[in-house]
C-alpha positions in Angstrom: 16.8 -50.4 39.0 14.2 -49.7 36.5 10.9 -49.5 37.2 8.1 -51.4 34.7 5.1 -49.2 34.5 3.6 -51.3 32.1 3.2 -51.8 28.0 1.4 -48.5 28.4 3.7 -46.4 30.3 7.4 -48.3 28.7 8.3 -44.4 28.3 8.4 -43.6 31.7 10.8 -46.5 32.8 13.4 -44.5 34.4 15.4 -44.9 38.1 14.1 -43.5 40.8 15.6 -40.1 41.5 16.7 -39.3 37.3 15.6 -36.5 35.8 13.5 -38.3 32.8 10.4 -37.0 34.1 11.8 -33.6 35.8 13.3 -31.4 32.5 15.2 -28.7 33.4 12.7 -26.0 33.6 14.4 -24.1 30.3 13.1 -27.1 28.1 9.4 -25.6 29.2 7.8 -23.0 27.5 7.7 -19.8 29.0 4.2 -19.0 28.4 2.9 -15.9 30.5 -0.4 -16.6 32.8 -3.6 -14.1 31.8 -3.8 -13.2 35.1 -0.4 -12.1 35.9 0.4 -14.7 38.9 3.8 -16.3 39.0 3.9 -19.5 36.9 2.4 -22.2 38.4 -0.9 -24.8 37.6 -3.5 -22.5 36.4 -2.8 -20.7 32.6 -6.4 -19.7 32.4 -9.7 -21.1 32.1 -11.1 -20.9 28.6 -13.7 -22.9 27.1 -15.2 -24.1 30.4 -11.7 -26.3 30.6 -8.7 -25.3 32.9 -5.3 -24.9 31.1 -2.7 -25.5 32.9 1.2 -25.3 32.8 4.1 -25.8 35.3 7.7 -25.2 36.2 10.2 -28.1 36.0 9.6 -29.8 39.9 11.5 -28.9 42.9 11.0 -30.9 46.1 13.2 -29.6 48.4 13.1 -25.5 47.4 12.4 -23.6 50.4 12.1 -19.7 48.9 9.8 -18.6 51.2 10.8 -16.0 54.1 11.8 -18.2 56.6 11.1 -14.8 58.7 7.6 -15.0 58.4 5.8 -16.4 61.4 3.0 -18.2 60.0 6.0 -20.8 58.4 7.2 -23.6 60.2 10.9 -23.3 60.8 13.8 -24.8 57.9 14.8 -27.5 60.4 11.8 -28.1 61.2 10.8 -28.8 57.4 14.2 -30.4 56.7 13.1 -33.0 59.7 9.1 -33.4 57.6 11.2 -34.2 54.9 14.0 -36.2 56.6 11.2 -38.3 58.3 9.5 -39.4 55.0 12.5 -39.8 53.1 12.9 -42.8 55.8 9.7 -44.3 55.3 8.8 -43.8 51.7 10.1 -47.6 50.8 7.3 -48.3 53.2 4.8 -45.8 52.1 5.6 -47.1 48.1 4.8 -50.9 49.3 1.4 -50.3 51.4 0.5 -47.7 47.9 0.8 -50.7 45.8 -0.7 -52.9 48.2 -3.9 -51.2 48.5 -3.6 -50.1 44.7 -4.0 -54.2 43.6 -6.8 -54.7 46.2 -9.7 -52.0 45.5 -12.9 -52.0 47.2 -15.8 -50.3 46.1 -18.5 -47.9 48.9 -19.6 -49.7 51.9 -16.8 -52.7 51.4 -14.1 -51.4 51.9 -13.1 -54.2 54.8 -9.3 -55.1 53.4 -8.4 -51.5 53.2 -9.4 -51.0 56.9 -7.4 -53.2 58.0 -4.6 -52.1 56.6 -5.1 -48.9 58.4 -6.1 -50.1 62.0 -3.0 -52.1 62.0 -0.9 -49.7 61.0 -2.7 -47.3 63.2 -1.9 -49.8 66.5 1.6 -50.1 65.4 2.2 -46.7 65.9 0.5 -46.3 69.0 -2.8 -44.6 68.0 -5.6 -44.8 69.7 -8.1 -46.3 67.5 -12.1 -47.5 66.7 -13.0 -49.3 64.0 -15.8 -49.9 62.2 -17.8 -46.3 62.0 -20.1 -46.3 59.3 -19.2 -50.3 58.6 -15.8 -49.9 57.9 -14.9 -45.9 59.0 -11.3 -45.7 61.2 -10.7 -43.3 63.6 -7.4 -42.9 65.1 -6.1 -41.1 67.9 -2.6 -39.6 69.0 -2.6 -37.4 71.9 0.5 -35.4 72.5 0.0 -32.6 75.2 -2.2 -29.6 75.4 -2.8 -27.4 72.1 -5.4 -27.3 69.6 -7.3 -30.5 67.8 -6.6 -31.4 64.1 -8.1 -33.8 62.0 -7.1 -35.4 58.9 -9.2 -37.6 56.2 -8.4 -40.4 53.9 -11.1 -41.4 51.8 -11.0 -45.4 50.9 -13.3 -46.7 48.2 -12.7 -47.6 44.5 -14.4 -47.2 41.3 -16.5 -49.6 39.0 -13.4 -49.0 36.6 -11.6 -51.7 34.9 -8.1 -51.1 34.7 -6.0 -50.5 31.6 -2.8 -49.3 32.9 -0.6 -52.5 32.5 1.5 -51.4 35.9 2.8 -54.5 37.7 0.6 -53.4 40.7 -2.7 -53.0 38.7 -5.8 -54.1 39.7 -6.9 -57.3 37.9 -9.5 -59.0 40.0 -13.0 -58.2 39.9 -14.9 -57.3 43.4 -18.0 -59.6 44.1 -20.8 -58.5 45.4 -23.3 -59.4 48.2 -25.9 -60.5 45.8 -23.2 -62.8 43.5 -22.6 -60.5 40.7 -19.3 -59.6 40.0 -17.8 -55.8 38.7 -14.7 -55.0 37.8 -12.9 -51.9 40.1 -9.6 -50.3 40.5 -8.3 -47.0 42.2 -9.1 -44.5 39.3 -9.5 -41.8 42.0 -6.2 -41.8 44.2 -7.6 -43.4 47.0 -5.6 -45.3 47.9 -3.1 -42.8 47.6 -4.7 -40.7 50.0 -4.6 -43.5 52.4 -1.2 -44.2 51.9 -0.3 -40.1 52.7 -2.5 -40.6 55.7 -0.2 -43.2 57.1 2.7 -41.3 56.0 2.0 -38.4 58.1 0.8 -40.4 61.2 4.5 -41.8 61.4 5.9 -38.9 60.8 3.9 -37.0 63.4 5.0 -39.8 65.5 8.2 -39.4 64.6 8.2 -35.9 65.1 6.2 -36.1 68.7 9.4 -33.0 70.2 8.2 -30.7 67.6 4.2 -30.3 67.9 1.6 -30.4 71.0 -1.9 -30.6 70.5 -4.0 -33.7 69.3 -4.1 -35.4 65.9 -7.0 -37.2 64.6 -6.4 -39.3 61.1 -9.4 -41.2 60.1 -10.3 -43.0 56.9 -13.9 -42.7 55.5 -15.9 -44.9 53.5 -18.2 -44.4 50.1 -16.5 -40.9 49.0 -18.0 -41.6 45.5 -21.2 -42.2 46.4 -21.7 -39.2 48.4 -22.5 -40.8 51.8 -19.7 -42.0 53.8 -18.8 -38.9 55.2 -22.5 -38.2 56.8 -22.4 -42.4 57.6 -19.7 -41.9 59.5 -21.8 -38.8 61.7 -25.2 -40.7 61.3 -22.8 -43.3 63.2 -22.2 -41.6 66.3 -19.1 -39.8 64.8 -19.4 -37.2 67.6 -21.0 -38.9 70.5 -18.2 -41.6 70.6 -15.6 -39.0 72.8 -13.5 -38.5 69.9 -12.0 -34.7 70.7 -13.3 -32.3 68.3 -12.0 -30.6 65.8 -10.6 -27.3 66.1 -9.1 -27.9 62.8 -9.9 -30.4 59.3 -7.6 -31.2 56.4 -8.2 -33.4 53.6 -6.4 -33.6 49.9 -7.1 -35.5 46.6 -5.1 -36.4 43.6 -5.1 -34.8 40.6 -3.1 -35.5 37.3 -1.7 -32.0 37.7 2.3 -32.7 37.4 4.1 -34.1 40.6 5.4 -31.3 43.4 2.4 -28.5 42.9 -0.6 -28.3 45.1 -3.4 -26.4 45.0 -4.9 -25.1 48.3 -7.0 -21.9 47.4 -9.9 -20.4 50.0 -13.4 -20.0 49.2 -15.6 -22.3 47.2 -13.8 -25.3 45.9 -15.9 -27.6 44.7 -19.5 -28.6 43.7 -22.2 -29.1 45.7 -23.6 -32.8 44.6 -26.7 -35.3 44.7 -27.3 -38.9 43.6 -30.7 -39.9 42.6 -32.4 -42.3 40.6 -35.7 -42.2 38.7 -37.7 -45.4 38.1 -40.4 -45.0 35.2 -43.4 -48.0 35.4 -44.6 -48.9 32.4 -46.4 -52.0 31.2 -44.4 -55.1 29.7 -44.7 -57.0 26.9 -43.6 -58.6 23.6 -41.2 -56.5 21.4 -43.1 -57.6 18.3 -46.5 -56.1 19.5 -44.9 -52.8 21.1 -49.0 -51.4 20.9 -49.9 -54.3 24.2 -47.1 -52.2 25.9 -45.9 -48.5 28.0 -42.5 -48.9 27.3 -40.4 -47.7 30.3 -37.2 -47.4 27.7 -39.0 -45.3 25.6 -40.1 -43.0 28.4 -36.7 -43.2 29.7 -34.8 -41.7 26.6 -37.1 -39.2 26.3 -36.4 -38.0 29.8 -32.4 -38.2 29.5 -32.7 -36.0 26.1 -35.5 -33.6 27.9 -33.2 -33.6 31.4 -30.8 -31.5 29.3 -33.4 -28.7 28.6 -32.7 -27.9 32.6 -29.5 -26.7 32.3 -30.0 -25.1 28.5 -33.5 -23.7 29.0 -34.4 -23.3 33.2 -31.3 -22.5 35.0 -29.5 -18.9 34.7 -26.2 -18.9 32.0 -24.2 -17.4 34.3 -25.2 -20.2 36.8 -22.5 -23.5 37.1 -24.8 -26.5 36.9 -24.6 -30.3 35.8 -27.1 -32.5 35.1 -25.9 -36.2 34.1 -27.0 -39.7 33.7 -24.6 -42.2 34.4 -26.8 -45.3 34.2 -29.7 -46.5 32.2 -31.2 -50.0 34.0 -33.6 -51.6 31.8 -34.8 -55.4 31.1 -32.4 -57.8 29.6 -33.9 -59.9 26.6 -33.6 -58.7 23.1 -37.1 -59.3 22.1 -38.9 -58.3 25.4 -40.4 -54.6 26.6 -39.5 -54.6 30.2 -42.2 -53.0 33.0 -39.3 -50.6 34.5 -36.6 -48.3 33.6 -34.5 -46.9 36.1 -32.2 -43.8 35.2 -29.3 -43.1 37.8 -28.8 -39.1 37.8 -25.9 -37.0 39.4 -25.9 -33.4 39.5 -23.5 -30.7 40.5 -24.2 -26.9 41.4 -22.7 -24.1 43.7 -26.5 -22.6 44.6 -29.0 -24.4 46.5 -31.5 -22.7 44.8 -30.4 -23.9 41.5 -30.5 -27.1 43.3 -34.1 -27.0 44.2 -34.6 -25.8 40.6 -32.6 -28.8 39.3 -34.9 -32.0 41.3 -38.0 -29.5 40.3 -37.9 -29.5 37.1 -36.4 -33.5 36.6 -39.9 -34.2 38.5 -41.7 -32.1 36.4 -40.3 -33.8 33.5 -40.5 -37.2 34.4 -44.0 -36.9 35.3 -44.9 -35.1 32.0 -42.9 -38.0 30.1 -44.8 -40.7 31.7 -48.3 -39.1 31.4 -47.6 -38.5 27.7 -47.0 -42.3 27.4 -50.0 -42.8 29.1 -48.9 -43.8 32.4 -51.9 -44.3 35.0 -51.5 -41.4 37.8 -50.7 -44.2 40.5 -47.5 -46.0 38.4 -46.3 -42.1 37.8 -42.2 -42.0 38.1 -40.7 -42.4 41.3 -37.5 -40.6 42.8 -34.8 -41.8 45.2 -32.5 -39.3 46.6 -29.0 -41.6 47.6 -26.5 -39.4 48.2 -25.8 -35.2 49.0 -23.3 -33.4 49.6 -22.7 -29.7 49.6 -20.2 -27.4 48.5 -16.6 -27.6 49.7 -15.2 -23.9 50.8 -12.2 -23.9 52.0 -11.7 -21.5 55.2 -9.8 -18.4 54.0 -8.0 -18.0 57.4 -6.6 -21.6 57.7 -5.4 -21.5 53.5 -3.6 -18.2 54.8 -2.2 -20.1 57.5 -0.7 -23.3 55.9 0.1 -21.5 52.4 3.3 -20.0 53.4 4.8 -23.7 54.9 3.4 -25.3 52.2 5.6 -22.5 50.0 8.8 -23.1 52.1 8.1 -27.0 51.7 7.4 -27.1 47.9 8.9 -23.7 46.5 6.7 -20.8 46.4 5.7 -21.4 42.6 4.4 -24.6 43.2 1.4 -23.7 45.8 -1.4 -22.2 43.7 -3.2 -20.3 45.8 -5.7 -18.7 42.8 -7.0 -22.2 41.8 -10.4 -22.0 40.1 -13.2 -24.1 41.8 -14.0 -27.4 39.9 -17.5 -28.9 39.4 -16.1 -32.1 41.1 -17.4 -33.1 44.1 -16.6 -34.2 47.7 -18.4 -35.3 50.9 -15.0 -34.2 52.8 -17.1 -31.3 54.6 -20.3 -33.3 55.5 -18.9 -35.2 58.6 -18.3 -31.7 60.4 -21.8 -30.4 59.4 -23.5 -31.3 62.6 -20.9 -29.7 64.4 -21.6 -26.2 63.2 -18.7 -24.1 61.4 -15.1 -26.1 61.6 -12.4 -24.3 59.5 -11.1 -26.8 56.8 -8.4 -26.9 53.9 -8.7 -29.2 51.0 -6.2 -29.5 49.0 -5.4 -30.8 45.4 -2.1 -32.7 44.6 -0.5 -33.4 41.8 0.5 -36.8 41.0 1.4 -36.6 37.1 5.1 -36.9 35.9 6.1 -33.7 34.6 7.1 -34.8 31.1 3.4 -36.5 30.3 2.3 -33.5 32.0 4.1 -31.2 29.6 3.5 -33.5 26.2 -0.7 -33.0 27.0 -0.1 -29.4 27.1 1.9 -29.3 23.6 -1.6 -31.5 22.2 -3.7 -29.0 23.9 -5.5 -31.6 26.6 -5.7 -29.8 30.2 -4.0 -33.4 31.3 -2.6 -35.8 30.3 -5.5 -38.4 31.9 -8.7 -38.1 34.0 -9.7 -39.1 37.0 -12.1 -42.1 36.9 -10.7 -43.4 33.9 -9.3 -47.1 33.2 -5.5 -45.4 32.3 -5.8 -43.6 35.8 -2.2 -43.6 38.2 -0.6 -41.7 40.4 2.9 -41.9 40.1 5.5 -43.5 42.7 7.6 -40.0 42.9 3.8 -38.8 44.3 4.0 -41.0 47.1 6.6 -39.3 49.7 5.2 -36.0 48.3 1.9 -35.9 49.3 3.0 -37.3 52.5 5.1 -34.4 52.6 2.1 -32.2 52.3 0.0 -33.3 54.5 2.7 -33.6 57.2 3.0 -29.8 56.9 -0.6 -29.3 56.9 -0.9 -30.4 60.0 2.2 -29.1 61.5 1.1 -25.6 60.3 -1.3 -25.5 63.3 0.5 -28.3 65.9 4.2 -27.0 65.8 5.0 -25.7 68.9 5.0 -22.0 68.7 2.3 -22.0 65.3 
């Protein structure tokens, strides 16, 4: 049966289980890495943008040493991927289920739901509503060390242009009546759907591990908070067991069956913020009765740029953007306010400090060159922070080699760069001092798309967080796969 991925996608109609989008891997060319590794993701990283390559996928090649300690056992992989070969009809149905009903930070109510019952049906012990709508489930199985593992829920303020029969369509209303359009341009809902995925397995699988697993699904990823929410919440003082472990993954268009779970530094460090400049309204034809908050707010989004070109250190990694500009409504009428929404990224705390320094500095010097009074001066709001994700070298060691004997050991990139992306993964565990994490990155991108962005010379062949955003359905019982294994890596009996 043929599967309709939409007037945008007609060239990806195949059956499931063809070889449309998985070319043998002789149709790919062999280009050679610059740093010598074995062919995988990562080419190289010039011009500030990663290029990437691949081998044709594999899902079942286990080419690891089976002799090797730190890897989980070949039945016991052939039973991770026996268990969600069973339940990826399942696992395809909630995807699309949760993919046509996105729901943006804070709201995320539906999607909830979806996992507490599915949670209850399984037999986990679970608590709802942490951080509004934060899930916690728990499945004890005997004496052995504590793992947790994250879903994030929430959406974007995306309007989807993918055509699939499971898009998104319907706009999200809001508590104050206004209504935004929002889809899963983020994976998501993927990630919840791989969440579920390894719960049953693991249930399915109860002979084979001891230990505790925790699976929860967090709130407002995007927006930087949901994670400390959940802690703010009483995350810890609730008598969840603690973590002796933490795993967490996110989707990437990298092509379908490779993963990327390196140690070190992952990912940005990140903040939210919004600067309000107070001006005085007026009437657009007599600009000279007015302080024009626009005005003052252009200049600072041009001078904002200066930070990163003039203040911080070259050889520094830092972003300074603005992703909003709120200001009036009426053509013909100079508004009193202008609010500028900034996000920034950053590996250095000091460059950090740097960063919010010199945005005051400017703001301020802005609004006293328009001749702001000293008591309407700008005003900042810090909304959301998160620091740097860096993944525990230990644990990557640890999970790497089962990963390998799960995937094939070309398709786990251990060497992956770290990304100026963000995530608030990390923050939930803060107030508990040091807990050893893996993050890992999975691809979701059929091969052959994969391989015809490389022959244009784009990194990928779409973005996360834009309106032609999917993961594909061959994704689905793969990172489920993954995650599975994570787990397992530290639960099997004898790990």
């Amino acid at each position: 049966m043929a599967i309709n991925f939409g007037e945008k996608y007609q060239h990806l109609i195949h059956r499931r289980g063809c070889n449309c989008v998985q070319p043998d891997a002789r149709t790919f060319p062999d280009e050679p890495l610059v740093d010598g590794s074995r062919r995988g993701f990562l080419a190289s990283v010039a011009g500030g943008s990663l290029v990437l390559m691949t081998d044709a996928y594999t899902s079942r090649s286990v080419s690891a040493d089976s002799t090797d300690p730190a890897i989980l056992p070949t039945q016991l992989i052939a039973k991770v991927n026996g268990a969600i070969d069973s339940d990826t009809a399942r696992l395809v149905e909630i995807f699309k289920d949760l993919h046509q009903h996105p729901e943006l930070a804070f709201t995320e109510t539906r999607t909830a739901g979806v996992v507490t019952k599915n949670l209850r049906e399984l037999g986990f012990e679970v608590t709802e509503r942490i951080a509004k709508t934060g899930v916690v489930g728990v499945l004890k199985n005997g004496p052995g060390p504590t793992a947790w593992l994250r879903a994030d829920m929430d959406c974007n303020a995306v309007r989807e242009t993918t055509g699939l029969p499971w898009a998104a369509t319907q706009p999200q209303r809001l508590a104050d009546g206004s209504e935004v359009d929002v889809m899963h341009a983020c994976g998501h809902d993927a990630h919840v759907t791989w969440m579920l995925g390894v719960a049953k397995a693991m249930i399915n699988l109860k002979d084979e591990w001891s230990g505790t697993l925790v699976v929860y699904a967090q709130p407002a990823e995007e927006i930087g908070l949901g994670a400390r929410a959940m802690a703010e919440d009483g995350l810890w003082e609730r008598g969840f067991p603690k973590p002796d472990y933490a795993f967490s993954y996110h989707a990437v268009p990298g092509p379908i069956g490779f993963v990327a779970n390196s140690p070190g530094v992952r990912m940005a460090g990140t903040d939210q913020l919004d600067v309000t400049f107070k001006g005085v309204g007026g009437h657009g034809s007599a600009p000279e009765l007015t302080i024009d908050p626009v005005v003052m707010a252009a200049q600072a989004v041009l001078n904002y740029q200066t930070i990163i070109s003039r203040n911080i250190d070259p050889q520094a990694s830092a972003v300074v953007s603005v992703g909003s500009i709120v200001a009036g409504r009426d053509n013909n009428v100079i508004p009193e306010t202008a609010t500028l929404k900034l996000n920034l990224r950053w590996f250095d705390e000091a460059v950090r400090d740097k960063m919010i320094r010199r945005i005051d500095e400017i703001s301020r010097g802005v609004a006293i060159g328009a001749g702001v009074e000293e008591k309407e001066m700008p005003t900042r709001v810090m909304k959301g922070y998160a620091g740097p994700l860096v993944n525990d070298a230990a644990l990557v060691d640890r999970v790497n080699p089962s990963l390998k004997a799960l995937l094939g050991a070309d398709k786990v990139i251990a060497d992956f760069p770290a990304v100026m992306g963000s995530e608030d993964f990390q923050e939930a565990f803060r107030p508990l001092g040091k807990i050893p994490y893996s993050f890992a990155l999975i691809g979701v991108a059929p091969l052959e798309m994969f391989r015809k962005a490389r022959a244009a010379g784009r990194s990928f062949p779409y973005a996360n967080h834009n309106p032609d955003f999917f993961v594909d359905l061959d994704a689905i019982p793969v990172g489920a796969r993954v995650g599975t294994t994570m787990v397992l890596s530290i639960l099997a009996k004898g790990a």
